[in-house]
C-alpha positions as CSV (number, residue, x, y, z in Angstrom):
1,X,89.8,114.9,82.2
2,X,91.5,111.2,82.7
3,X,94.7,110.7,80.7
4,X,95.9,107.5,81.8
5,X,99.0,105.9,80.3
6,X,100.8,102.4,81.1
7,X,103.1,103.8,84.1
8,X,106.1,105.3,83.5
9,X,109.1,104.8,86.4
10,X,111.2,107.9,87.6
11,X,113.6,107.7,90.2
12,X,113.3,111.0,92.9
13,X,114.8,112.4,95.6
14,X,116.1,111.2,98.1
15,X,118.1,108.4,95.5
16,X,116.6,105.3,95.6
17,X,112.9,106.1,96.0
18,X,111.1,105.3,92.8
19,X,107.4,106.8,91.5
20,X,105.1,105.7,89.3
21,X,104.2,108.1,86.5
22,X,100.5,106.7,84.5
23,X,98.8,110.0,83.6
24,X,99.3,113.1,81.4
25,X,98.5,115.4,84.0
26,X,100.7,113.9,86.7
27,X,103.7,113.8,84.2
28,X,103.1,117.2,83.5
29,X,103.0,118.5,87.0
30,X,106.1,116.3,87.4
31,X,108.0,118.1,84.9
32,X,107.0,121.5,85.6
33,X,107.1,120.8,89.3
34,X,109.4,117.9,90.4
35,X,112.0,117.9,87.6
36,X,115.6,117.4,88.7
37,X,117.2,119.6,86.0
38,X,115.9,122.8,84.8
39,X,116.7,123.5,81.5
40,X,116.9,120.0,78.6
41,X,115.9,119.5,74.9
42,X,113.9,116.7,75.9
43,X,112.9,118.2,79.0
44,X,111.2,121.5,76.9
45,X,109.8,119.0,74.2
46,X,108.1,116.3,77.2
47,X,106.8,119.5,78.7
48,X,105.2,120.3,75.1
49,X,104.0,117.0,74.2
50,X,102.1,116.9,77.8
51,X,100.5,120.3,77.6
52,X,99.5,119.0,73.8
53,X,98.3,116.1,74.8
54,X,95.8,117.8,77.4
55,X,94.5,120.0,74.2
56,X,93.7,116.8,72.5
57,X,96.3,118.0,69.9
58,X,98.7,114.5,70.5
59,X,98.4,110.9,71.4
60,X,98.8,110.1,75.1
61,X,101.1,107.9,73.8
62,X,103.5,110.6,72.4
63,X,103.4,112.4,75.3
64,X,104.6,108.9,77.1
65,X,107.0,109.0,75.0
66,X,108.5,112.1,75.6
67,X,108.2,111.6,79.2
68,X,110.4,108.5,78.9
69,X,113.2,110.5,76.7
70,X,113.1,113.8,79.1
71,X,114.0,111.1,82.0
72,X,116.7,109.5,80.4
73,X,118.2,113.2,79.6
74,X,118.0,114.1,83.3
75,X,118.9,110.4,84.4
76,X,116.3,109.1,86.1
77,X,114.2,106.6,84.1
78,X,113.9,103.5,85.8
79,X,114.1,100.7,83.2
80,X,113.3,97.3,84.4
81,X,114.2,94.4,82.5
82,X,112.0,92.2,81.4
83,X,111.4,88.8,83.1
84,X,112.7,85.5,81.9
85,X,110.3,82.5,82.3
């Protein structure tokens, strides 16, 4: 099952190193695998929107959602600005 979201920035270890994040499943493997802290608000509720989402019982879009909030609670949402013309 494809789940595919506009891509979502992290930054991992080592700093500096960026990933791309632009399905539900990878953003749930990410969390549940990858995450730099182990215990978060956000974190438990991104982990719970993705595993929704894969049921069909949310949007994709608030599991994106989530995904963005549990990175800025563990610090490493990459948020680029946009571009002037």
């Amino acid at each position: 099952m494809t789940t595919p979201f506009p891509s979502v920035t992290i930054e991992i270890q080592p700093a500096g190193k960026s990933r791309n994040i632009a399905s539900v499943p990878e953003a749930a493997e990410v969390l549940l695998m990858d995450w730099p802290i182990h215990d978060g608000v956000k974190l438990k509720a991104a982990r719970q929107k993705c595993l929704d989402a894969l049921d069909g019982k949310v949007t994709i879009t608030e599991c994106r959602s989530a995904f963005i909030e549990a990175a800025k609670e563990a610090r490493i949402f990459v948020d680029y600005p946009a571009k002037r013309l």
